[in-house]
C-alpha positions, -999 to +999 in steps of 0.1 A: -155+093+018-156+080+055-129+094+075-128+061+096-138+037+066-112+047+040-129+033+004-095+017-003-087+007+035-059+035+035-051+070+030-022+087+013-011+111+035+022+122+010+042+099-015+074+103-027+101+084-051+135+084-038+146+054-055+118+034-032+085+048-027+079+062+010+049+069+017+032+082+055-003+067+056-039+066+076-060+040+085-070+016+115-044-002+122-006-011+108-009-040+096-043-045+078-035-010+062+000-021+044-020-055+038-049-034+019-018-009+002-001-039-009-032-054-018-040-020-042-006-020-058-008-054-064-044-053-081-039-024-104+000-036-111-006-070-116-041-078-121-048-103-088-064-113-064-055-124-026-071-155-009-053-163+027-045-198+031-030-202+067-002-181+075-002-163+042-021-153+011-017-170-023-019-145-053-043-154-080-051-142-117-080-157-135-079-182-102-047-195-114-017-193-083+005-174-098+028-160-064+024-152-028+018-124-003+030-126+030+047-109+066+085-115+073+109-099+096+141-088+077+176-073+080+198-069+113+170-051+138+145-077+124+120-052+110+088-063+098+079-063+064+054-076+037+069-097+009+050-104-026+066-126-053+051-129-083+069-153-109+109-139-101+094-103-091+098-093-055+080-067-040+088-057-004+069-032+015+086-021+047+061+000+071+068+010+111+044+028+130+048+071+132+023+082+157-012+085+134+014+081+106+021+048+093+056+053+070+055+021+044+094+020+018+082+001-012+109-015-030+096-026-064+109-028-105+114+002-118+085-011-146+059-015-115+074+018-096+066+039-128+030+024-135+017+028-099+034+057-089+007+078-106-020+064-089-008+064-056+000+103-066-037+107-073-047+092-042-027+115-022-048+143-040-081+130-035-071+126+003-054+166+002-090+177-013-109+159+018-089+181+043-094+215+024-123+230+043-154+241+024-154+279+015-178+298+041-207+314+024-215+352+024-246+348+040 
């Protein structure tokens, strides 16, 4: 694993449920790494695939449209934030740059929060085991 080149485009640096998700992430820069999270959740939740098509990307399954992925600015300090729908399923994922951190508030179903929350757990270990330093031998 490529400290630079993460092997999904992200890291997990911690992830927590407090109703939403938060999670503080690593990667090159803010808005191609909540594009590539978004991108995960959205592939293992939903079984999709993104294709951009001008100013957003249309969500396909068996290359069938079946929603759409794309940047917004919402509530009264006009954060920005990515939107997915899928059928009547929303999924917003609002992010803001924290120093190297990037924090990213996932607002999902409860049905999607429970099924990905494990994986995005286990990514969060694989990332903690990368920053462990190898034992020094007794040579």
């Amino acid at each position: 694993m490529s400290p630079f080149n993460p092997p999904n485009g992200f890291y997990i640096w911690s992830v927590t449920d407090h109703g939403a998700l938060h999670l503080y992430l690593l990667g090159r820069n803010v808005k191609e790494t909540v594009l590539n999270l978004a991108h995960f959740v959205l592939q293992n939740a939903y079984h999709v695939e993104r294709e951009k098509h001008k100013f957003l990307y249309i969500l396909t399954k068996k290359k069938l449209p079946v929603g759409k992925l794309f940047f917004a600015k919402t509530g009264r300090h006009r954060r920005e934030c990515l939107i997915a729908k899928i059928g009547k399923e929303k999924i917003l994922f609002h992010f803001e740059s924290k120093g190297l951190f990037i924090h990213v508030t996932i607002h999902c179903p409860h049905s999607i929060k429970s099924f990905i929350l494990p994986y995005l757990q286990d990514l969060e270990q694989q990332f903690a085991s990368l920053c462990v330093p190898p034992p020094l031998s007794s040579n």
